[in-house]
N, C-alpha and C positions, 0 to 999 in steps of 0.2 A: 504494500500500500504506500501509496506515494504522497505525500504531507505538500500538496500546492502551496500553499499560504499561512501566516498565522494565523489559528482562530482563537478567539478569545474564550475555552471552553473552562470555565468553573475560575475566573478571572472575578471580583468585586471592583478591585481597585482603578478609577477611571486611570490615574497615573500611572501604574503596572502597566495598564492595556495597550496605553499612547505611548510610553516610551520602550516597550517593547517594538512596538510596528504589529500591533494584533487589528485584525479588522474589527471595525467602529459599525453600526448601525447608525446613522447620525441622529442626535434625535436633540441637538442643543438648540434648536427653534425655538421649539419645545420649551428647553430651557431657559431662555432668555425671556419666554413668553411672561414665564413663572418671577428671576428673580426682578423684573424691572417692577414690580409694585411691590408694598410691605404686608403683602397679605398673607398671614398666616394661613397655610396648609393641612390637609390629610389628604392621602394617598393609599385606599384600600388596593392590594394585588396580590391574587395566591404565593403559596413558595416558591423560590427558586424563577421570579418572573423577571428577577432585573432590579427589583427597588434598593439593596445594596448600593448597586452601580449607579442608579440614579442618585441618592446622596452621595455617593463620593463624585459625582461630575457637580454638583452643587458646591461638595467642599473646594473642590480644585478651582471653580470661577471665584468663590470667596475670597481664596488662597489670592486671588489674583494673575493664578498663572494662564497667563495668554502664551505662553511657549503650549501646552497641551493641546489648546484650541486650534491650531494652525492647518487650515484645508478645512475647518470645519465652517456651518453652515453660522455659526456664533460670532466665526472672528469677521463676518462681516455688519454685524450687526451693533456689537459692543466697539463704542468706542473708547472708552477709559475704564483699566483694568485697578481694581483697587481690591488693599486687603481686608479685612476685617477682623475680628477675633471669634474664633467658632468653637460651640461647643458642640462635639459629636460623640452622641451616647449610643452604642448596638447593643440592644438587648440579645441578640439574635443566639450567641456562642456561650450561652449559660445554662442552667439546669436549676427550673428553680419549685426545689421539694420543699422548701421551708417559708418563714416571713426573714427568720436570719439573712436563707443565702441570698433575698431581693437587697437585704438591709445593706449587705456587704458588698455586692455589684455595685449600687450606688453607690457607694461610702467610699472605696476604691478610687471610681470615674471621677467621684468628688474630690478628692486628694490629688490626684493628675493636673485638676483644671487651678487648685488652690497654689500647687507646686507653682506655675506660671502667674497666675492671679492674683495671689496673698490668701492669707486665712484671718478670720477675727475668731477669739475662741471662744467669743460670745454665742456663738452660734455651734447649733445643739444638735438640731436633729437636717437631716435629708433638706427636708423645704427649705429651712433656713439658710442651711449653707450653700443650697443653687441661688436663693436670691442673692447672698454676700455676693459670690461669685460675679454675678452676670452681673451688677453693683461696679464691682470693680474695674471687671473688664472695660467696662465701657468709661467707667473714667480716667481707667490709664490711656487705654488707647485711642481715647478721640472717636473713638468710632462705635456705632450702635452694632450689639452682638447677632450673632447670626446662630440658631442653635436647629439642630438635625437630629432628629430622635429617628432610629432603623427597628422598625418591628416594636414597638409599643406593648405589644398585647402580648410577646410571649408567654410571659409570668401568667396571664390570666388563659390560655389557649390552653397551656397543658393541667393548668388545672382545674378546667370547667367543672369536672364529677366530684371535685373536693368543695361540697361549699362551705366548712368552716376556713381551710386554705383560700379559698375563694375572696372570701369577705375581707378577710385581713389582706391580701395580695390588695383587693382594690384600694381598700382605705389608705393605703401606703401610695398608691399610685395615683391617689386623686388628690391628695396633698402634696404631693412632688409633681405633679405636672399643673397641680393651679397654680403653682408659683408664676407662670407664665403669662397667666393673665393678670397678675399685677406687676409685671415689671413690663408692659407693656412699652414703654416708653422708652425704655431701654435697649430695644431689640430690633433690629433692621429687616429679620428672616426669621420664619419658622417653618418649618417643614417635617412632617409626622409621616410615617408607614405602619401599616399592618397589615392584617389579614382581616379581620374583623373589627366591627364598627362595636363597640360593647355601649351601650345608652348607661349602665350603671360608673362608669371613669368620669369625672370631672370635666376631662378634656375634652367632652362637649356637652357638657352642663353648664358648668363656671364660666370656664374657653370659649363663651358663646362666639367667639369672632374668628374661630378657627372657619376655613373654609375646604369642604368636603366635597373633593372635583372629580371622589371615585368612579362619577355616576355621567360627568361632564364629557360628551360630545368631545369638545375642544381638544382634551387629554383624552382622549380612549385609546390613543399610539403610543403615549407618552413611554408604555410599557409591553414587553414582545412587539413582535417582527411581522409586519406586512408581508404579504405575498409579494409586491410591488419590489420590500427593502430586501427583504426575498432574492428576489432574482436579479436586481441590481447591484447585491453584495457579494454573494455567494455562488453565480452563475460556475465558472472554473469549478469547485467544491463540486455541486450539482454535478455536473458534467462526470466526475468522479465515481460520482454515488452511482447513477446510472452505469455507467461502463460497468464496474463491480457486481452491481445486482442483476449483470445483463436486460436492460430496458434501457428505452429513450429516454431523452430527455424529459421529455412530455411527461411518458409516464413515471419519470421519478417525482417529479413537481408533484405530480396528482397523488400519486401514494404521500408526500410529504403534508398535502394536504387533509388527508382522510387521516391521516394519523396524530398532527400535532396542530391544526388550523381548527379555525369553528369558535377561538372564545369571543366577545362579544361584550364590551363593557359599556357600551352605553345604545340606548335605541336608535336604529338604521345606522350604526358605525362601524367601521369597518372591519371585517376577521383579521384577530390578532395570531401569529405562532406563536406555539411555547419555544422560548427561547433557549431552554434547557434543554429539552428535547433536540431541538433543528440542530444545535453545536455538538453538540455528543452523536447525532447520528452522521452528521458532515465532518467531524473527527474520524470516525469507528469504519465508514462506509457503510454500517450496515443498520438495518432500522430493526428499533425495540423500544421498551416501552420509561424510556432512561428515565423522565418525571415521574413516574409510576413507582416505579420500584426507589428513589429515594424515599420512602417510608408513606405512608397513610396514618394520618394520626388515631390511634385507635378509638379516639374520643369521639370521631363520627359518628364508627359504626355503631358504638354506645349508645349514645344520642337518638340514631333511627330504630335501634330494638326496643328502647327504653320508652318511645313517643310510640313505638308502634306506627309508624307511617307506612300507610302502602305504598309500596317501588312501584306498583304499576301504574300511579300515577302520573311515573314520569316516561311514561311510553310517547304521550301526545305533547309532553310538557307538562309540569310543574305547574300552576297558576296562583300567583300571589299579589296581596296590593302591595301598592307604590311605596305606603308608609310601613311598612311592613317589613319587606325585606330587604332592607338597606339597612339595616342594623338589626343589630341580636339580641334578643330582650329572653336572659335565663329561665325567666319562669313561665313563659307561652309554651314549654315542650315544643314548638317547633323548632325543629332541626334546620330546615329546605333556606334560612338566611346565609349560618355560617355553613351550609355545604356550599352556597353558591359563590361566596366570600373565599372560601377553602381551593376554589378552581375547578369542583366537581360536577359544578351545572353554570351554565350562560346564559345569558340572554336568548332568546330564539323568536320573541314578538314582544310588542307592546300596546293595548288598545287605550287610546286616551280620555275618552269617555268615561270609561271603567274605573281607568287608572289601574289598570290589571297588567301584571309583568306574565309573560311564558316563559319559562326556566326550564333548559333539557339539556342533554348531555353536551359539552363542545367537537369532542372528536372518536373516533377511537380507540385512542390509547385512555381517555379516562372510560368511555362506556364499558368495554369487558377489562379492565383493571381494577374498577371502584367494585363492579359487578361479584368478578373472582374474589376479590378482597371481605368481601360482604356474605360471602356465600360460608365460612365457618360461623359468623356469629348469629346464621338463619337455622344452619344444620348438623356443625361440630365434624364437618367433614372439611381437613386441610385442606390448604389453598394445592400443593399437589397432588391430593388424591379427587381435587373436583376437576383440575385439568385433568387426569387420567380418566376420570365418568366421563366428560365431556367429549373424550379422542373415542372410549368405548361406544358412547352413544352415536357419536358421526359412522363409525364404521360399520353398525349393525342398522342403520337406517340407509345406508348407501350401498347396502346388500339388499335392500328391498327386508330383512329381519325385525318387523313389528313386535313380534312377540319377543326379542329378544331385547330389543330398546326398552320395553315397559318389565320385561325382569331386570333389568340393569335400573331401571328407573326405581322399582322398589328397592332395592338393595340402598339406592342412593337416600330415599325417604325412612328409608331402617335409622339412619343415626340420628333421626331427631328427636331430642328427646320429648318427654312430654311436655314439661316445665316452660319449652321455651314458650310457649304463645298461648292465651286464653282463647284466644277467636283461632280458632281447629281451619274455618274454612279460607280465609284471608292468611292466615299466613301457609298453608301449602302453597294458594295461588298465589303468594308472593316468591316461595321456594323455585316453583314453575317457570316462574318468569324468569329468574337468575338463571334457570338452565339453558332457560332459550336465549336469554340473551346473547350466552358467553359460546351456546351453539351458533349464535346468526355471526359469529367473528369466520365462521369458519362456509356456511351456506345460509340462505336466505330464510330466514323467521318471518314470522309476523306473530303479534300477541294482541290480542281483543281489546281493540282500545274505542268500538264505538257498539252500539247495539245493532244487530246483523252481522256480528263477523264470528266466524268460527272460535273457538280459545286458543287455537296455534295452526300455523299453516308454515309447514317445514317445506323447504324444497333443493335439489340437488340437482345431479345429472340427469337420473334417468327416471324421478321420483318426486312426485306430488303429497306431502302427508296434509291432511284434514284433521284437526282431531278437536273433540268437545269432552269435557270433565264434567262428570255430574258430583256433587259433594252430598247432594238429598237425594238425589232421584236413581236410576237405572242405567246401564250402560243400554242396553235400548234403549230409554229415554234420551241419552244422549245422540244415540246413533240415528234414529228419529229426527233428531232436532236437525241434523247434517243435510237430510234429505228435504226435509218440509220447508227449510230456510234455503236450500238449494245453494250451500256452502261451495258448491265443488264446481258449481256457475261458469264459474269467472276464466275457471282452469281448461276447459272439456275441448281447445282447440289449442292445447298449446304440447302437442303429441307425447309425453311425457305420461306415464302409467299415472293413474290416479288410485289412492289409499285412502279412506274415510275409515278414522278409529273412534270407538265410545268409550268412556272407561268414566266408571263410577269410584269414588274414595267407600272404605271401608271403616268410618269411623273407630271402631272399636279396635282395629287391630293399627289403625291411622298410617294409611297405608292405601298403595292401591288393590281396589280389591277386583269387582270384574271387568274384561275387557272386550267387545266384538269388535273385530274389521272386517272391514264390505270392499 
């Protein structure tokens, strides 16, 4: 494999990147859009999207270095580079099990900034000694402070299921970040990231003046890669990937598309890439699910067992209002804000009347990754032994072997225990769905997302599956229902064998129990 060009692949540092010679996505328009007013910031974007990089290109124009900027879209815009004094805190690279180990990050970063700054020993706690600080700073240097907070919410993200850790995390964090808002006058720049928008942190309680442009049209590029920047940056790379994977051009683009393309941050703007993904697979040559497998917070899948949401909802889309899910409000049990915040659903419509968002999957490397990820906390079967069901099940339905998919199918519905779900019928047909899902990665699904559709229509080479579940009623009843609805319709000119299966659940044994095919 032959290494064309630098990529910037797992690169933070804007200054690493430029003075290496790594390729740049340019996006300091952008930036400049941003630091030419005093308007305080937030910046919602899943992990691994860029927000790193985006405050260290902040810090570096602070910094004053117009040596960085040089070719870029910025140095013709800025005319006078100046410095400032900056305070840059990352929560990002900590672990925080305790109210100590938040106490001690801060107290740390606070001592760094004091070290340059000065210290008064009057000053006691967290709050206190960020206002000394930014106090100081700004009267040694003449200049109003510019201060960069990376990832805000970790401390509260991994502890969502702790709510005694919880409450104390926040309390700590809404007194160190309302400092902010009274030293207002003090401050040239602020600029905040996370993942999640939390309504119970200060920082947009108190911070009323923060502004919150996660949702903002203007910035929806601001973070990941245009198809556009796409193929204006990376063209050579591409060109790579394809020869390697033997396909054209064309079709590298497209597979790059269907795998890491589709998220969507603001209504009618434009599909963004995952940016972690496009660099590790234009590194590697070869395509996998690289965002994916950097971890899945386990606090999701929690969240969705715990609220009981049906997945099948999000067959059509997701539907939520406006006020709603822009932020995470802990006690609603719903989950569908911080999954959509987490990078696991996008935007897919918006109707304005309503004020009703559509949230669905963006691509798929997250629909069968969130899918397979989800599938032990529905059934207690590992994430490899469901890829294993999954390759069994393709090969016994692509034998034309009905009767052997639904004994493989029960063996698959054997490990669930009883405990996991009260509602018996909703959650198999949730179990269902994640089968078909992580099946349609492989041949084409569909799953009953309107009234007149079958409950699954599997299809292959040389095979048409029909099939309907009855949970009350008869596998005749179901088999019945295939015919009288005239499920099989749609298919009956598309030369391909046609299969209509019936199959009733067997409460008692929770399980499937009988099955005809016609």
């Amino acid at each position: 494999m032959e290494q064309l060009r630098k990529l910037p692949t797992g690169i933070q540092s804007f200054e690493v990147l430029r003075t290496n010679g790594c390729l740049y996505v340019d996006k300091t328009a952008l930036v400049y859009q941003l630091v030419s007013t005093p308007v305080p910031y937030f910046l919602s974007r899943p992990r691994r999207f860029g927000k790193s990089l985006l405050i260290s290109t902040f810090e570096a124009y602070f910094e004053g270095r117009k040596d960085l900027f040089e070719g870029l879209a910025i140095e013709k815009l800025e005319t006078k580079w100046e410095k400032y004094p900056i305070l840059h805190l990352d929560l990002s690279g900590e672990e925080y099990d305790s109210i100590k180990k938040l106490d001690s990050f801060l107290s740390l970063n606070l001592g760094l900034w004091e070290d340059q700054w000065g210290k008064d020993e009057r000053e006691k706690t967290v709050s206190q000694r960020l206002k000394g600080v930014i106090k100081r700073a700004y009267q040694q240097s003449g200049k109003r402070v510019v201060v960069l907070i990376d990832e805000y919410d970790k401390p509260l993200l991994e502890n969502i299921l702790n709510e005694k850790l919880s409450k104390s995390l926040r309390n700590k964090l809404k007194a160190f970040y309302g400092v902010l808002k009274g030293t207002g006058k003090y401050l040239r720049f602020i600029f905040l990231t996370g993942v999640t928008k939390f309504t119970q942190v200060s920082v947009f309680s108190d911070l009323n003046q923060l502004t919150d442009i996660s949702l903002w049209t203007d910035y929806s590029e601001l973070c990941g890669i245009t198809r556009q920047e796409l193929l204006d940056t990376f063209t050579p790379e591409l060109q790579a990937l394809a020869k390697q994977n033997d396909m054209t051009f064309d079709e590298a683009v497209h597979a790059m598309g269907e795998r890491y393309d589709g998220y969507h941050f603001a209504v009618n703007s434009t599909g963004m890439f995952n940016p972690f993904s496009v660099l590790n697979t234009l590194s590697s040559e070869q395509f996998d699910d690289y965002w994916f497998q950097t971890g899945t917070p386990t606090f999701l899948a929690n969240l969705l067992t715990q609220s009981d949401y049906d997945l099948r909802r999000l067959v059509d889309g997701a539907r939520m209002a406006r006020t709603d899910f822009a932020e995470y409000k802990a006690d609603t049990g719903n989950p569908i804000p911080l999954i959509y915040q987490s990078g696991y659903l996008t935007i897919l419509g918006y109707q304005p009347k309503r004020e009703m968002y559509t949230l669905g999957f963006p691509n798929e490397e997250v629909r069968y990754g969130f899918m397979k990820f989800l599938s032990p906390y529905y059934t207690t079967v590992s994430d490899d032994d469901t890829a294993s069901y999954i390759d069994h099940f393709l090969d016994e339905l692509e034998a034309g072997d009905v009767e052997g998919f639904l004994n493989s199918l029960k063996v698959f519905f054997a490990g669930i225990p009883y405990e996991l779900s009260d509602d018996t019928e909703r959650h198999y047909q949730t179990i269902f769905y994640v089968v078909l899902t992580l099946m349609g990665k492989f041949v084409q699904t569909e799953v009953r997302s309107a009234h007149g559709r079958a409950d699954a229509v599997v299809k292959n080479n040389d095979y048409i599956y029909v099939f309907e579940f009855k949970l009350t009623d008869t596998a005749e009843a179901a088999l019945r229902q295939i015919d009288e609805k005239e499920y099989l319709l749609p298919y009956t000119l598309d030369g391909r064998k046609l299969i209509k299966v019936g199959v009733s659940f067997d409460k008692e044994k929770r399980n499937i129990g009988k099955y005809l095919i016609g």
